[in-house]
Backbone bond lengths (Angstrom), bond angles and torsions (degrees), N, CA, C in turn:
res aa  C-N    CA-C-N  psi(-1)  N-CA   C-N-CA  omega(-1)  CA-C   N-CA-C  phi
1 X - - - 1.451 - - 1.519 110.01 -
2 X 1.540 113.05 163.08 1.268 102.27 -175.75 1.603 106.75 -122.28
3 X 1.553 132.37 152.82 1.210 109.91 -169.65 1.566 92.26 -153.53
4 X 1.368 126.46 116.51 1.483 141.75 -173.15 1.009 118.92 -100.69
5 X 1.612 118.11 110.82 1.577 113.26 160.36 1.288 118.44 -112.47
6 X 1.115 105.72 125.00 1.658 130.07 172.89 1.707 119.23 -71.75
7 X 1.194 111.91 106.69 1.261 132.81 177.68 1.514 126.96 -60.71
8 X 1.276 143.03 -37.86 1.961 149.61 -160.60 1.135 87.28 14.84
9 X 1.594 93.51 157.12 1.850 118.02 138.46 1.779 99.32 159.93
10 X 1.024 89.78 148.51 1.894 104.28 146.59 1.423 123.60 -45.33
11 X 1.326 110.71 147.62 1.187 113.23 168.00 1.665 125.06 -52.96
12 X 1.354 107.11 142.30 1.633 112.47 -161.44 1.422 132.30 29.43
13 X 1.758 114.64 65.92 1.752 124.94 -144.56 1.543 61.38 -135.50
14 X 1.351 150.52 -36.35 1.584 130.99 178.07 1.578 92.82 121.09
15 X 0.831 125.84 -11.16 1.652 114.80 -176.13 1.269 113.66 -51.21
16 X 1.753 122.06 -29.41 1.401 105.52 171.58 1.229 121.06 -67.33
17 X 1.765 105.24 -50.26 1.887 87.41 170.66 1.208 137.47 -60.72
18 X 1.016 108.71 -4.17 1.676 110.93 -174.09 1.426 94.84 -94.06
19 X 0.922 122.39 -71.60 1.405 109.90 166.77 1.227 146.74 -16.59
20 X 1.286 110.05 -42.81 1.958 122.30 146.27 1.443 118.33 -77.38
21 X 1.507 111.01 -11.84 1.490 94.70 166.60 1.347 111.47 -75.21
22 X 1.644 119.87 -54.87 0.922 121.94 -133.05 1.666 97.50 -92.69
23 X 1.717 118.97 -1.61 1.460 121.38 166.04 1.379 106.75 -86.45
24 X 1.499 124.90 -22.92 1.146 117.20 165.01 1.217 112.81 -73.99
25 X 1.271 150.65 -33.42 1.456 156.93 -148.29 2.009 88.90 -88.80
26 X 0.934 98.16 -47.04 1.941 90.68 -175.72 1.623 107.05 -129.28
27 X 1.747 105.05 50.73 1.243 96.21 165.96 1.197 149.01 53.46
28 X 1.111 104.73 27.36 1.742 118.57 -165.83 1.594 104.06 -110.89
29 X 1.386 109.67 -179.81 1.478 120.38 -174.02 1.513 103.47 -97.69
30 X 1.266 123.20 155.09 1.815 112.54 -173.55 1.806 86.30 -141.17
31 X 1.462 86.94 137.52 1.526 102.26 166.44 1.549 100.11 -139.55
32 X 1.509 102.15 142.04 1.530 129.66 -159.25 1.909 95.95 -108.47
33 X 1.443 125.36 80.11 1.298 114.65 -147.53 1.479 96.71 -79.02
34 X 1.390 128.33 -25.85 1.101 133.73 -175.38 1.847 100.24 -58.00
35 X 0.976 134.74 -20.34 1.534 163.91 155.37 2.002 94.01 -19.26
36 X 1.317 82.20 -76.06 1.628 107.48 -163.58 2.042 95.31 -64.76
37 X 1.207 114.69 -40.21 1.280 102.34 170.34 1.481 142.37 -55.62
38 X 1.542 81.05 -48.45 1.652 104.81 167.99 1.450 119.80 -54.07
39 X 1.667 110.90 -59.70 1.431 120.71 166.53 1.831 121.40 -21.16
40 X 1.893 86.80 -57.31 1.402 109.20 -173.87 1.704 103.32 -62.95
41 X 1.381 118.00 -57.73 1.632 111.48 175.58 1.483 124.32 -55.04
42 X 1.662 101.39 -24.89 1.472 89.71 178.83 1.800 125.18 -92.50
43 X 1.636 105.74 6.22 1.268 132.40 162.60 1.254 91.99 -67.37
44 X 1.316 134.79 -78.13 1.725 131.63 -131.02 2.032 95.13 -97.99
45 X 1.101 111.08 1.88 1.637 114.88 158.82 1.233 91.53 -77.31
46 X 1.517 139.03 -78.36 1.317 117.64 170.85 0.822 154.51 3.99
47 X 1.626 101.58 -37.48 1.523 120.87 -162.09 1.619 137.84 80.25
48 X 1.923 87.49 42.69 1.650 106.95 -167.03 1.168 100.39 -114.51
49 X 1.572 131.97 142.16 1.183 131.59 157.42 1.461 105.85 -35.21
50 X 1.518 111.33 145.68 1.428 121.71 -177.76 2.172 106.40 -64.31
51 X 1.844 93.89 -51.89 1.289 98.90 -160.99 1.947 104.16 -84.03
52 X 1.036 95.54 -32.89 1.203 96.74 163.89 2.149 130.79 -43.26
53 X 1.418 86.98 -54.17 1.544 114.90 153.80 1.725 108.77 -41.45
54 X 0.885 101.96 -65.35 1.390 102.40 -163.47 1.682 110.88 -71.88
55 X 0.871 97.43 -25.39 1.595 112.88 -171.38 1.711 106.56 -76.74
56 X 1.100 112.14 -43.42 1.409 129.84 175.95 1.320 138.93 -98.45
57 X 1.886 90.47 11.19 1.423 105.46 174.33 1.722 120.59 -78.08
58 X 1.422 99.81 154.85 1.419 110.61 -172.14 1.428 115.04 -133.92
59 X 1.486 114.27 149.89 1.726 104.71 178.81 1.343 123.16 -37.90
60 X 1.468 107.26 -55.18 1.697 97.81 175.67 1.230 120.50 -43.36
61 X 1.538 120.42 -18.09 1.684 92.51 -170.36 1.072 99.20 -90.43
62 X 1.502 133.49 -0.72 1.584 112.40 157.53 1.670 136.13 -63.25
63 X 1.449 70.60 0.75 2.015 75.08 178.27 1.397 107.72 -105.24
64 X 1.688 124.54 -9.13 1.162 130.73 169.31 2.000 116.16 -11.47
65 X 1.398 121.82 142.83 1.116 108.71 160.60 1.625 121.00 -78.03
66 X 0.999 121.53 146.79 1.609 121.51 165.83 1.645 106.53 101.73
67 X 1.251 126.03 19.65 1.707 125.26 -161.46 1.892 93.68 -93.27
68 X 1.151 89.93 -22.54 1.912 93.52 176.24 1.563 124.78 -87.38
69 X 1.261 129.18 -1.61 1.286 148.74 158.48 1.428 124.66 -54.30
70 X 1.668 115.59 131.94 1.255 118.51 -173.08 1.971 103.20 -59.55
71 X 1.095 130.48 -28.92 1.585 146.59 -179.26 1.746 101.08 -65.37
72 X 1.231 118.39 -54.02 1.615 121.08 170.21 1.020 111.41 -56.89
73 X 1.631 113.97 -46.15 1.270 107.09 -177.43 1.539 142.42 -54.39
74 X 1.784 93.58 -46.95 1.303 113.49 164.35 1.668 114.18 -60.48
75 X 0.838 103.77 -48.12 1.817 103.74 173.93 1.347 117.25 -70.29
76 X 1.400 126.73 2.29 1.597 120.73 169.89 1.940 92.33 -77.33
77 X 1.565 87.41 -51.76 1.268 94.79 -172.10 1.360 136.15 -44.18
78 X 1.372 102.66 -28.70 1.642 107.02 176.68 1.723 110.64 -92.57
79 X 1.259 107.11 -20.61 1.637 110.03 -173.16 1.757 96.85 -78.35
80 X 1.524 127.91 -36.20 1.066 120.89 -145.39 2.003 97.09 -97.10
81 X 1.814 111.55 12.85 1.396 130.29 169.04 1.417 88.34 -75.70
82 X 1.470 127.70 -46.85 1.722 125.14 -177.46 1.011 94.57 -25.00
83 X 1.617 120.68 146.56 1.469 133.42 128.66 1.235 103.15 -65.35
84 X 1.049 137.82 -69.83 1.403 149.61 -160.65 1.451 117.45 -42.55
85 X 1.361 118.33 -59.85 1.558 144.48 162.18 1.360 92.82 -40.04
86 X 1.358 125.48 -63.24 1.823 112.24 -156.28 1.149 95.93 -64.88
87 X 1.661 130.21 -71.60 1.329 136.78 162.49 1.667 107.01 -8.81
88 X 0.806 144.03 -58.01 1.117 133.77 169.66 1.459 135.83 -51.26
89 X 1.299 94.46 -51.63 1.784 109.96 169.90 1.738 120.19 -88.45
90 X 1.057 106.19 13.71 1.735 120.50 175.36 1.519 111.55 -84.59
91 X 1.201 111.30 -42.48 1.443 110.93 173.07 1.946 107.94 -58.38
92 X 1.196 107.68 -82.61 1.736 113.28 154.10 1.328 94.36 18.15
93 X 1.498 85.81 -114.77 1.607 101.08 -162.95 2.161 114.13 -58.52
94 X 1.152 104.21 7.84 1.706 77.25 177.72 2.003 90.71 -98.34
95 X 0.961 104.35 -22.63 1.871 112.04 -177.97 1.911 97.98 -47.52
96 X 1.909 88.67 -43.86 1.714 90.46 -167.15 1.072 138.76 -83.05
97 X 2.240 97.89 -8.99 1.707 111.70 163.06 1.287 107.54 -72.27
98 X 1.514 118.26 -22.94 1.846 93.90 -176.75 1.259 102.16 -129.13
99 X 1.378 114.07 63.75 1.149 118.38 153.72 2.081 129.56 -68.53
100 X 0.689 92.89 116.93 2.009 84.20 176.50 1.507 116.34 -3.26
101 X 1.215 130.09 111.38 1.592 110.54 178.78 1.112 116.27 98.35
102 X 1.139 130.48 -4.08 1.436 130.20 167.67 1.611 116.89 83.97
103 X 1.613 123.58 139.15 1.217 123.08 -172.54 1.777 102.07 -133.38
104 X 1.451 94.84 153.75 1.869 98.35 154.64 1.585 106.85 -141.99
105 X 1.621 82.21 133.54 1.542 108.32 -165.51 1.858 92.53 -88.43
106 X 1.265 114.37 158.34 1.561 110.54 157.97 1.736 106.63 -160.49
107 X 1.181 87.25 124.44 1.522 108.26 -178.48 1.402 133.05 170.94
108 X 1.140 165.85 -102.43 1.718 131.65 -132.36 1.625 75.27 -163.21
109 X 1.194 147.65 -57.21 1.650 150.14 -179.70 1.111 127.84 -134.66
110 X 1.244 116.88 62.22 1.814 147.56 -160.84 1.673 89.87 -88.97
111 X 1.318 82.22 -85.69 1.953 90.02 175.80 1.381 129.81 -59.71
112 X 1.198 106.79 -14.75 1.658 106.13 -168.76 1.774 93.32 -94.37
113 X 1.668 110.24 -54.35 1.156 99.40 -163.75 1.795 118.95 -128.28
114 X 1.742 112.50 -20.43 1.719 101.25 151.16 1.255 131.68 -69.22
115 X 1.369 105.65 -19.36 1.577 86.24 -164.80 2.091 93.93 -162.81
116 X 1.588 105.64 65.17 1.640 109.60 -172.65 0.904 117.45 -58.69
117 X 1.974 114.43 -15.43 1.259 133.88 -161.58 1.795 106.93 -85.14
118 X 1.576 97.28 -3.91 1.683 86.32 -164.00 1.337 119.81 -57.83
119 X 1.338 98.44 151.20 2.088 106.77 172.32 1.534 122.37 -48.81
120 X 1.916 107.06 -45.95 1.241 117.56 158.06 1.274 129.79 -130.92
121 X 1.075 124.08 135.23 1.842 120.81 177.19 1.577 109.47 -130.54
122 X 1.333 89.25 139.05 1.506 102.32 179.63 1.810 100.13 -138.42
123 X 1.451 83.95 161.64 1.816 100.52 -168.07 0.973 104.86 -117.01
124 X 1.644 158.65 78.68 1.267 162.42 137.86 1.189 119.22 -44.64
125 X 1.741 103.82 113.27 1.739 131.80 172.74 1.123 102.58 -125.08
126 X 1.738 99.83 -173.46 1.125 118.45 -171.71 1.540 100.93 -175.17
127 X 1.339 128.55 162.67 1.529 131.51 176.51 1.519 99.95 -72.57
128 X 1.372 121.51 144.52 1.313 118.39 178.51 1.475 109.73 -60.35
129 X 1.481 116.55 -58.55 1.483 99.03 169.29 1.645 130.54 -19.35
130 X 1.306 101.13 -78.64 1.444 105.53 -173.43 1.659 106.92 -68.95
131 X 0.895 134.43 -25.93 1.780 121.24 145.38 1.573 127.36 -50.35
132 X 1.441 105.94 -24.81 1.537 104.83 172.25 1.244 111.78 -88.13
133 X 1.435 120.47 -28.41 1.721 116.46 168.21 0.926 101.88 -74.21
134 X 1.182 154.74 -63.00 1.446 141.01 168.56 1.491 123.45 -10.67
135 X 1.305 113.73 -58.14 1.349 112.30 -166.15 1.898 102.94 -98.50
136 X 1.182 79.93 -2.78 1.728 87.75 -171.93 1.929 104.35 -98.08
137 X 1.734 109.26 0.83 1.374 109.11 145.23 1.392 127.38 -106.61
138 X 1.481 108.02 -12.30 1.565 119.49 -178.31 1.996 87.45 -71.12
139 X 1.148 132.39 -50.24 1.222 131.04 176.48 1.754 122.70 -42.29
140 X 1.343 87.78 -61.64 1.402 97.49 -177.61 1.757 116.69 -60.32
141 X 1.414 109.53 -30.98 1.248 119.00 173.89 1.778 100.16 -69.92
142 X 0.939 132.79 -29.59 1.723 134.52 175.57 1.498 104.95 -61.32
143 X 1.526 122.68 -40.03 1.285 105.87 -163.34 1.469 89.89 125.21
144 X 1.389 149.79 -18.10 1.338 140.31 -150.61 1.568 90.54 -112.04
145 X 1.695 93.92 138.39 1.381 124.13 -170.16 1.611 114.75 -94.73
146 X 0.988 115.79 26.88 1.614 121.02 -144.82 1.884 107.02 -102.41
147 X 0.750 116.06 68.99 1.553 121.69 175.58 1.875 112.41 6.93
148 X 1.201 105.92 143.91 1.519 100.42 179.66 1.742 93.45 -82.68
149 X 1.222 139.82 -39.83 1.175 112.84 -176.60 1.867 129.65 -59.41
150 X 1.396 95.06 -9.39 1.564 112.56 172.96 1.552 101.04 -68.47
151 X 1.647 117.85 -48.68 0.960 121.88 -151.59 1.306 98.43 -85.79
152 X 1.144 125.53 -20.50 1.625 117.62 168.39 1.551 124.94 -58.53
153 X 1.304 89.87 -41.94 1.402 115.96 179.31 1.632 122.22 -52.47
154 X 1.461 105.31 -54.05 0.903 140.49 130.17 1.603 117.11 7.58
155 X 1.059 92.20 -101.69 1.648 127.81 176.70 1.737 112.81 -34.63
156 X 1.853 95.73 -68.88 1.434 104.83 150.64 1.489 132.20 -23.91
157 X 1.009 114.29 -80.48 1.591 144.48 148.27 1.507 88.79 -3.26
158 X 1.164 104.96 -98.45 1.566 111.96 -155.36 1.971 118.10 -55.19
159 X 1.470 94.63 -14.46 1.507 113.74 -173.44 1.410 93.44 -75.32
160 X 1.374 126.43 -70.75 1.693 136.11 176.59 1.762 101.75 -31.65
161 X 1.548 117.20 -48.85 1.448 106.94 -171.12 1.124 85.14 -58.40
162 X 1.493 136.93 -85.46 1.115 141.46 -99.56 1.769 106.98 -93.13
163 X 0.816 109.28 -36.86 1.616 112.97 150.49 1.265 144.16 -55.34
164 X 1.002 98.95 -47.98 1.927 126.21 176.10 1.631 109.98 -64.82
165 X 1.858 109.34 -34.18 1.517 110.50 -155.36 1.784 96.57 -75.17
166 X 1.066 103.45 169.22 1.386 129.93 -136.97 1.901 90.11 -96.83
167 X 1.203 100.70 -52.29 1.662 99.94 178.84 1.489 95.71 -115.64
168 X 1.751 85.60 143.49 1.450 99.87 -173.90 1.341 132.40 42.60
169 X 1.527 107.38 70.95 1.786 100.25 -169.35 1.407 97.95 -113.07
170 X 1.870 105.39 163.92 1.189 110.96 -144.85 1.592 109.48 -76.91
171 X 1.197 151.41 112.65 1.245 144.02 141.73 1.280 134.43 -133.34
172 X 1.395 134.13 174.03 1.505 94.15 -175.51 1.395 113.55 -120.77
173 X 1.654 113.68 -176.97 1.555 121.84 -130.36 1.484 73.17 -94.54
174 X 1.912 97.67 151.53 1.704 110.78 176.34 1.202 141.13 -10.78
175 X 1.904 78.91 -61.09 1.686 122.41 -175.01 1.816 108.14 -77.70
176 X 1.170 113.46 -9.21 1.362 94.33 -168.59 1.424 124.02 -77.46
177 X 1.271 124.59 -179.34 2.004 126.68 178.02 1.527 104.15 -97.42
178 X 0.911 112.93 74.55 1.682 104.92 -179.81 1.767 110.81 -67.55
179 X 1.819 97.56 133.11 1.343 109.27 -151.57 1.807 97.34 -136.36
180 X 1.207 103.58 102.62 1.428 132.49 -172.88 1.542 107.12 -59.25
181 X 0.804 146.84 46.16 1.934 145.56 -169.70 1.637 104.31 -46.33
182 X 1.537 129.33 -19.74 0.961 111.29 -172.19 1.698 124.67 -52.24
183 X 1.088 134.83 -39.42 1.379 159.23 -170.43 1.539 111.91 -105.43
184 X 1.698 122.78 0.35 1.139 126.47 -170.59 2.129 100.97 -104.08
185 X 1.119 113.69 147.49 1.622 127.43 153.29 1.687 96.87 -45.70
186 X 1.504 106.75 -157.80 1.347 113.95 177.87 1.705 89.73 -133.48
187 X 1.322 130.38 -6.74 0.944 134.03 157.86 1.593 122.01 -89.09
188 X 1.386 129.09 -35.74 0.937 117.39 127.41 1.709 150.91 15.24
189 X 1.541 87.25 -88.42 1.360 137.39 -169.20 1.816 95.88 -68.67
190 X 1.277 121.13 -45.08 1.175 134.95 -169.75 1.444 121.49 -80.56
191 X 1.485 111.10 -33.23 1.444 149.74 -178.18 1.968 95.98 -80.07
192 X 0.584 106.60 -52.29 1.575 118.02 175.73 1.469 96.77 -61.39
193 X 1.239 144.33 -78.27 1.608 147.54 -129.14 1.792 86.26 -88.89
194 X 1.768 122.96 -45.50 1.550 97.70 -152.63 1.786 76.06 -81.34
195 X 0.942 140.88 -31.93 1.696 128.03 -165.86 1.944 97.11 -58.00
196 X 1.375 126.26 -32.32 1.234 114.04 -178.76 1.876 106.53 -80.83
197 X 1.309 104.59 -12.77 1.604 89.83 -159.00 1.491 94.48 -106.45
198 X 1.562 125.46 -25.32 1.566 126.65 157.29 2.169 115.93 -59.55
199 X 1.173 94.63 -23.37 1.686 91.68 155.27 1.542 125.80 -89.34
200 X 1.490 112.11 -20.04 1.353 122.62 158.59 1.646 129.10 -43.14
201 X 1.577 90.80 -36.69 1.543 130.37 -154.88 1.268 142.44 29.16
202 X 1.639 70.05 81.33 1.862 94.31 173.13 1.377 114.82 -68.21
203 X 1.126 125.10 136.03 1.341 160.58 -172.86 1.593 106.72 -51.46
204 X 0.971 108.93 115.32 2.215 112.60 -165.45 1.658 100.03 79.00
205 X 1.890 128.30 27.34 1.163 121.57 158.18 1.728 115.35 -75.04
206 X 0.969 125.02 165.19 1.350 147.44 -161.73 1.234 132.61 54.14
């Protein structure tokens, strides 16, 4: 059987970790969709057509170097305003919510628009502040010199695209558990999502 949970959130709101917890916690497959964006931005930094990129993307380029960079980042962000680009990578990821065995997707329109059908969806935020310190120590631990007020900025920045854009913008689906991380552990945070998705009832719950 196949059983999909759909991930949302803003940038650095924790949805990726939770997301590997909670596919590790019941065995499931995890795809990081923001992954496939990044890939795609760090093609057209290159100097690749955006849709082209996307169209002709392949697993390896998820292993690409540099897909974890505040510069990738920003460039997922503007490629993934494409209509065209999403259209492309929509097929992808809906193959990978129902894959055999169950999957969790996490990224920007999981619930709203790969996969509305999922078993569970949850919406993971956070105050931009404490999302910009967040990523503004995951940085500093890289080697990057980049001021947290950049990184707020930043953060901002990418929040205005990603909401505002025209297809598929970020919010979350009706049905979802919206799950505040600002004030949460990461254990916490984790403790919260499998207790919503074991009432969902995911498969190896209780």
């Amino acid at each position: 059987m196949s059983f999909a949970i759909a991930i949302d959130g803003p940038a650095a709101a924790g949805k990726g970790t939770i997301g590997r917890a909670v596919a590790a916690r019941f065995g499931l497959a995890h795809l990081d969709t923001g992954l496939l964006y990044r890939a795609v931005g760090r093609k057209v930094l290159d100097g690749a057509d955006p849709v082209a990129a996307a169209q002709g993307l392949v697993a390896a380029d998820l292993e690409a170097d540099g897909l974890r960079t505040a510069e990738a980042g920003q460039a997922a962000s503007r490629v993934a305003a494409i209509p065209e680009v999403r259209a492309a990578l929509v097929d992808f990821q809906r193959a990978f919510a129902r894959r055999a065995g169950g999957a969790v997707l996490d990224g920007r329109d999981i619930g709203t628009v790969i996969c509305p059908d999922a078993e569970a969806k949850l919406f993971v935020t956070a105050s931009a502040e404490v999302r910009a310190h967040r990523r503004w120590l995951e940085l500093r631990e890289a080697g990057s010199t980049a001021s947290y007020d950049a990184v707020l900025a930043d953060v901002r920045e990418r929040d205005a695209r990603d909401t505002e854009r025209s297809d598929a913008p970020l919010k979350p689906a009706a049905d979802a558990l919206v799950l505040d991380t600002s004030d949460l552990s990461i254990d916490e945070a984790v403790a919260h999502a499998v207790a919503a998705v074991e009432k969902a009832g995911a498969p190896g719950a209780g």
